[in-house]
C-alpha positions as CSV (number, residue, x, y, z in Angstrom):
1,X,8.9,9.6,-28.5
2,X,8.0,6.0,-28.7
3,X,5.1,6.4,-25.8
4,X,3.8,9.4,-27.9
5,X,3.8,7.1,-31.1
6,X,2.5,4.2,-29.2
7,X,-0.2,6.2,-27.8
8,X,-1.2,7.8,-31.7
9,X,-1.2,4.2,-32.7
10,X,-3.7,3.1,-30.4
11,X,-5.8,5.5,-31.1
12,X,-5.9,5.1,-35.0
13,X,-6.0,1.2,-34.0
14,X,-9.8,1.8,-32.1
15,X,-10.8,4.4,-34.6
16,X,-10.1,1.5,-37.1
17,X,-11.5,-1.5,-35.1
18,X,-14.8,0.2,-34.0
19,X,-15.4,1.2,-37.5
20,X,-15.2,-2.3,-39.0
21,X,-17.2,-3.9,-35.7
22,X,-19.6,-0.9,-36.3
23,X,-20.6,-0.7,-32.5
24,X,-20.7,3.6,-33.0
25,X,-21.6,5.2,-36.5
26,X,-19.3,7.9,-35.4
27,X,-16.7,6.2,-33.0
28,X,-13.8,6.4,-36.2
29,X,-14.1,10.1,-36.5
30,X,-14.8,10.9,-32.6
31,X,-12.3,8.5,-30.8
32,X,-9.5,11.1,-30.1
33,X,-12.4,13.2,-28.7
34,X,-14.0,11.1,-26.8
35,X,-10.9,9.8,-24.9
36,X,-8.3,11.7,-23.1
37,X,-5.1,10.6,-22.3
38,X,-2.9,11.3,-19.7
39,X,0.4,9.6,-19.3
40,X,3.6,9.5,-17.4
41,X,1.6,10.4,-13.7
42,X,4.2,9.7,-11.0
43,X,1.8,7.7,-8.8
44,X,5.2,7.1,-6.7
45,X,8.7,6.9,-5.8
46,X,10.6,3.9,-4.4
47,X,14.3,3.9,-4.2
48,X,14.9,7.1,-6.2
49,X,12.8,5.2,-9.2
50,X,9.4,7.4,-10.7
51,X,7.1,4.6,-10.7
52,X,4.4,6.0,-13.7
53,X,1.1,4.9,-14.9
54,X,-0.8,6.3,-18.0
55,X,-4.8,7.2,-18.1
56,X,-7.5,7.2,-20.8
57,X,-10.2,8.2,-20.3
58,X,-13.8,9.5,-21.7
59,X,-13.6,12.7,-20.8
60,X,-17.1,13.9,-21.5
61,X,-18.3,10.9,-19.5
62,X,-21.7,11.9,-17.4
63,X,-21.4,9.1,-15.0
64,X,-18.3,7.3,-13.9
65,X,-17.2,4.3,-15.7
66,X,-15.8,1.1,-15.7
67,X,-11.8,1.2,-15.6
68,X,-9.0,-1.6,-16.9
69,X,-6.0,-1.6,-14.7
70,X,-3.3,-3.1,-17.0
71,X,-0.2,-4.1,-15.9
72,X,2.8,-5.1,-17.8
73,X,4.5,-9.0,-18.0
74,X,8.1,-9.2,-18.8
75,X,8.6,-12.0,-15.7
76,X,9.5,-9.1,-13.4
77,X,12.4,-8.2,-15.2
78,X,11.6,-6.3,-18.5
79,X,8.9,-4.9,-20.3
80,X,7.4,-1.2,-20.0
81,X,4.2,0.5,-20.0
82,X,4.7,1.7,-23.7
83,X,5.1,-2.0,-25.3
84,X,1.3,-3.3,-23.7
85,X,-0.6,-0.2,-24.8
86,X,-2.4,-2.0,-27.3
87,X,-3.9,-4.7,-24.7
88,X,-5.9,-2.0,-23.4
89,X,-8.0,-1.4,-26.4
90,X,-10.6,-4.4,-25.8
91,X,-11.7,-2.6,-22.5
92,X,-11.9,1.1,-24.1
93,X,-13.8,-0.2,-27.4
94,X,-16.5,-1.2,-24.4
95,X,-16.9,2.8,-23.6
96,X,-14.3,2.0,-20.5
97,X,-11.1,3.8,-19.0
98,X,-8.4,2.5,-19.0
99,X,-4.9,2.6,-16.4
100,X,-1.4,1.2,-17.7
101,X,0.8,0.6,-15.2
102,X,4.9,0.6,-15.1
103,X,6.4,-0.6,-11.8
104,X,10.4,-1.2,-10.6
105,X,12.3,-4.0,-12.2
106,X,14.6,-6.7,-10.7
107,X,17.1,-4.5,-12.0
108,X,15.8,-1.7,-9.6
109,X,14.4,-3.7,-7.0
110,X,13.9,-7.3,-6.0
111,X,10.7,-9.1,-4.7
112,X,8.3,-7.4,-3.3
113,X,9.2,-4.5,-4.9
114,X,6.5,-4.9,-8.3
115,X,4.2,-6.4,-5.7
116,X,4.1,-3.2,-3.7
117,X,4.0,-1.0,-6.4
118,X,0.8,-2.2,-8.1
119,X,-1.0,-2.0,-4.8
120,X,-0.1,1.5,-4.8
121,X,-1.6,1.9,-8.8
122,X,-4.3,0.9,-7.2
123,X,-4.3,3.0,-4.2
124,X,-3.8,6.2,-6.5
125,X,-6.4,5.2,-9.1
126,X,-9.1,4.6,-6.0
127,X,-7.8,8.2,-4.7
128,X,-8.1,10.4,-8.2
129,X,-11.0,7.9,-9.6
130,X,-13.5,11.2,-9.5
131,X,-11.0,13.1,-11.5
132,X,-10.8,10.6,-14.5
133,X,-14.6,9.8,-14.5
134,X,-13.8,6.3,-12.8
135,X,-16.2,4.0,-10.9
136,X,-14.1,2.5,-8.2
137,X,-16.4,0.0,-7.5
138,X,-16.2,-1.4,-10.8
139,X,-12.7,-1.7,-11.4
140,X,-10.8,-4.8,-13.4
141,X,-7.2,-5.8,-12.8
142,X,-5.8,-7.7,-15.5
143,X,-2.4,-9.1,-17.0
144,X,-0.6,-11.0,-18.9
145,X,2.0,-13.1,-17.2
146,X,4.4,-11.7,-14.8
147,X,1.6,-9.1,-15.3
148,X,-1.0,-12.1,-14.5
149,X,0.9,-12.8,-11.5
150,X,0.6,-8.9,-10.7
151,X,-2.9,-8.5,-10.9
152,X,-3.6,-11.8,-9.1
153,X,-1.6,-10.0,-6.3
154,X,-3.0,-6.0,-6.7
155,X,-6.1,-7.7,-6.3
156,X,-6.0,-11.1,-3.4
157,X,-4.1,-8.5,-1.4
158,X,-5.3,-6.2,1.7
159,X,-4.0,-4.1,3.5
160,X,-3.7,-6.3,6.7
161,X,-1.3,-8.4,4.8
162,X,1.2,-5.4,5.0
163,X,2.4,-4.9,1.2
164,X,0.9,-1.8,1.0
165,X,2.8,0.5,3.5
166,X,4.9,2.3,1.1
167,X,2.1,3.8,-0.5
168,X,1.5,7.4,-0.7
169,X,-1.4,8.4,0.9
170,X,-3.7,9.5,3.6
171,X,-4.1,7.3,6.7
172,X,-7.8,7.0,6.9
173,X,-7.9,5.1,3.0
174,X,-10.3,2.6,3.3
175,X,-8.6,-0.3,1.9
176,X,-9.1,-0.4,-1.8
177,X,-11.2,-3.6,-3.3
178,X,-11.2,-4.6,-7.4
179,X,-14.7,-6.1,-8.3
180,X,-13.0,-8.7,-10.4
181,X,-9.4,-9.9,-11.7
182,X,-8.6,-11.7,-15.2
183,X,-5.4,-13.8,-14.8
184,X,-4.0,-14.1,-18.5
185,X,-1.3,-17.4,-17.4
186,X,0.1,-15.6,-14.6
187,X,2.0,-17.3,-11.9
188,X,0.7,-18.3,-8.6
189,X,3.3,-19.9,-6.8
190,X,6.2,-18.1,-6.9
191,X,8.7,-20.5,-5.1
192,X,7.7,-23.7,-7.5
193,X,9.6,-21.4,-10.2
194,X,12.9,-21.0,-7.6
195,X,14.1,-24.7,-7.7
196,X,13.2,-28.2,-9.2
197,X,11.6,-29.3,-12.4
198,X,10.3,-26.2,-13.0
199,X,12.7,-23.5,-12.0
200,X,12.7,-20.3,-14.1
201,X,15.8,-18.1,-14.3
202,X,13.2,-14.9,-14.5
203,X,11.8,-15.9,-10.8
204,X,15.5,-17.0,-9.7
205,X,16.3,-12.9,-10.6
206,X,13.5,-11.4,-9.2
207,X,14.5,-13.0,-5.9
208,X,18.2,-12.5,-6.4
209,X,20.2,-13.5,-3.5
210,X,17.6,-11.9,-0.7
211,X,18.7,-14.1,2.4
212,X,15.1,-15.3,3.0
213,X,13.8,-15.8,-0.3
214,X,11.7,-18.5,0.4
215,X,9.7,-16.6,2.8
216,X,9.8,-13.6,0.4
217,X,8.5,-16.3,-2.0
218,X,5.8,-17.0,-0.3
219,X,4.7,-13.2,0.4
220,X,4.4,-12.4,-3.1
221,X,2.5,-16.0,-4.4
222,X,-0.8,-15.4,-5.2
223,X,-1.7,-18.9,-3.4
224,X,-0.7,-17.2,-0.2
225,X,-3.9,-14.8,-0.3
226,X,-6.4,-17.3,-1.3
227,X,-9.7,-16.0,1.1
228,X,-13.4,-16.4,0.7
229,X,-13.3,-13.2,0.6
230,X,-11.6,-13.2,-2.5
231,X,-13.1,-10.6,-6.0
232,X,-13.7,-13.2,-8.8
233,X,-11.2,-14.7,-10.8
234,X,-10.8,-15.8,-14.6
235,X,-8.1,-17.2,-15.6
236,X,-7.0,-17.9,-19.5
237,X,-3.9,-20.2,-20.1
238,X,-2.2,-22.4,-22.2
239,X,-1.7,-26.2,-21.2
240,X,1.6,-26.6,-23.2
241,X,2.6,-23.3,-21.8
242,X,6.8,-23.4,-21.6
243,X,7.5,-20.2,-19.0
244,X,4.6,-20.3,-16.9
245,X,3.3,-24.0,-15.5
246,X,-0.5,-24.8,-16.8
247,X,0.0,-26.4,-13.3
248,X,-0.3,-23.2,-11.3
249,X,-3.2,-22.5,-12.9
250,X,-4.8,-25.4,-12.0
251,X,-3.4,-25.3,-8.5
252,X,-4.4,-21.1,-8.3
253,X,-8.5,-22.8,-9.6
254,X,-8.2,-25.4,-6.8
255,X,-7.4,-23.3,-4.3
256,X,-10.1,-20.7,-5.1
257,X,-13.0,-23.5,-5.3
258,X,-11.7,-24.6,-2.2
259,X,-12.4,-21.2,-0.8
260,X,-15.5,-20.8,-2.1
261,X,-14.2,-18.0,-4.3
262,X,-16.1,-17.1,-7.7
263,X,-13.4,-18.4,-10.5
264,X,-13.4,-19.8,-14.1
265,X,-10.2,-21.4,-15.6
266,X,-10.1,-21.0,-19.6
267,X,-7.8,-23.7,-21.2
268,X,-6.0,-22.9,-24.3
269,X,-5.9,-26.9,-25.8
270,X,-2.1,-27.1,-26.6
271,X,-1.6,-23.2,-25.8
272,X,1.4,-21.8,-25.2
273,X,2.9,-18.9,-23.2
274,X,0.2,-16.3,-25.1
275,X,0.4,-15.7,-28.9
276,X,-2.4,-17.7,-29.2
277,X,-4.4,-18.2,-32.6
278,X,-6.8,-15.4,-33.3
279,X,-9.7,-18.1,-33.3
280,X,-8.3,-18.7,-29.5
281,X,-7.6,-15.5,-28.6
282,X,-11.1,-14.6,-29.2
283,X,-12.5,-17.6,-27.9
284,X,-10.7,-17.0,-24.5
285,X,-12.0,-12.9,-24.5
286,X,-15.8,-14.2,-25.6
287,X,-14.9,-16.2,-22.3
288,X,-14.0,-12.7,-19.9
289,X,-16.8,-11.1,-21.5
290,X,-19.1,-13.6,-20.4
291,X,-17.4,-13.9,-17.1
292,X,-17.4,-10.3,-16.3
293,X,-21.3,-9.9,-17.4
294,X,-21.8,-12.2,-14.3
295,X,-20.5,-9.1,-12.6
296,X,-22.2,-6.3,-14.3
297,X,-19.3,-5.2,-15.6
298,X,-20.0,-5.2,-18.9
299,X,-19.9,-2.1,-22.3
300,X,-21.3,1.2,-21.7
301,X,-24.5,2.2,-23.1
């Protein structure tokens, strides 16, 4: 009940938004036409736990479009699909689909468990992209968070670096590739959060008491899969941020230049862990917007 109602909020939310913003005369009245949704798709099953995913889509699209992938924060141990529907609405007021992901909790499964899960979102989305009018050479994998950290990880990853083996699936799928990632304060370095000055009881649980945490640390830290090869990166966070270090974002933007990666770090002066002004907040958008454009991802005409 609560997904339905979150879902028939989101669309009275767009209707609402694109009438006041004016982009489409006839958006207000058309949105629940123009947009599909599916939800609850089992895109897999790990440990006897559905991991699900939601879709919306333009379903009267006549070329494939742009998609979001969205994936939940919660630092790997709460949070659902349902509560972040509304952070999908900037990318679908652009003419874009849209893909919310859910993936296994601590409480389900420890690390690497979420990391191996969103790499199979995007496995499925790549594989039934021509069903939901999806481009999959223009998709965005985005965050907030333990979310952040999540797309930061969905999208560094291959499949060389052996995460994605669980994932349903024919043999001969070329490995899938995002076209760029935006990093809202997610963390990069997972082990900084295990121990010392800045140790995090959300990190400490998502490790739980695996005998080679370190090394399981280091498997799921974004920092690990820094490559020239790298998609583009922006980054938005908070320098007084309390749960998630400015300093790994500083540390993910020095590793990237140092690669020779395509990245932009956004600072939120005296930001915190999100829930940022509205002047902010828009400020650090007008900055994806800007970033993505680079990319040609940008609204559809």
């Amino acid at each position: 009940m609560r997904r339905k109602f979150a879902w028939c909020w989101l669309l009275l939310v767009l209707a609402a938004a694109s009438a006041t913003a004016q982009q489409s005369t006839f958006f207000a009245a058309d949105a629940g036409n123009k947009y599909w949704i599916q939800p609850d798709v089992v895109y897999g099953v790990e440990n006897g736990h559905q991991n699900k995913l939601d879709v919306v889509y333009p379903h009267d699209a006549t070329v494939a479009v742009p998609a979001v992938i969205y994936i939940h924060g919660g630092g790997w141990v709460f949070g659902d699909k349902a509560g972040a529907v509304l952070q999908v609405l900037p990318y679908l007021q652009m003419g874009w689909a849209a893909v919310n992901v859910e993936y296994r909790m601590a409480s389900v499964s420890n690390a690497p468990g979420a990391v191996e899960d969103c790499r199979c979102a995007l496995r499925w989305v790549v594989r039934n992209a021509k069903t939901y009018h999806i481009d999959p050479a223009r998709l965005v994998v985005t965050g907030h968070s333990a979310g952040g950290h999540l797309s930061l990880t969905t999208g560094l990853l291959t499949e060389s670096d052996g995460l994605d083996n669980n994932c349903p699936g024919e043999d001969k799928e070329a490995s899938p590739r995002v076209a760029a990632i935006v990093n809202w304060y997610g963390i990069s370095d997972v082990a900084d959060l295990l121990a010392g000055e800045n140790r995090k009881t959300y990190a400490v649980a998502w490790l739980g008491s695996l005998p080679d945490k370190q090394e399981i640390a280091r498997r799921v830290s974004p920092l690990t899969y820094v490559r020239k090869d790298n998609p583009p990166v922006i980054t938005i966070h908070g320098d007084a941020d309390p749960v998630v270090p400015y300093s790994q974002a500083v540390r993910l933007q020095q590793a990237l230049d140092k690669a020779g990666v395509s990245n932009e770090l956004f600072t939120v002066k005296g930001g915190g862990h999100g829930q940022f002004s509205d002047e902010d907040n828009r400020k650090a958008y007008d900055a994806v917007w800007k970033f993505l454009a680079k990319w040609k991802l940008g609204p559809v005409n």
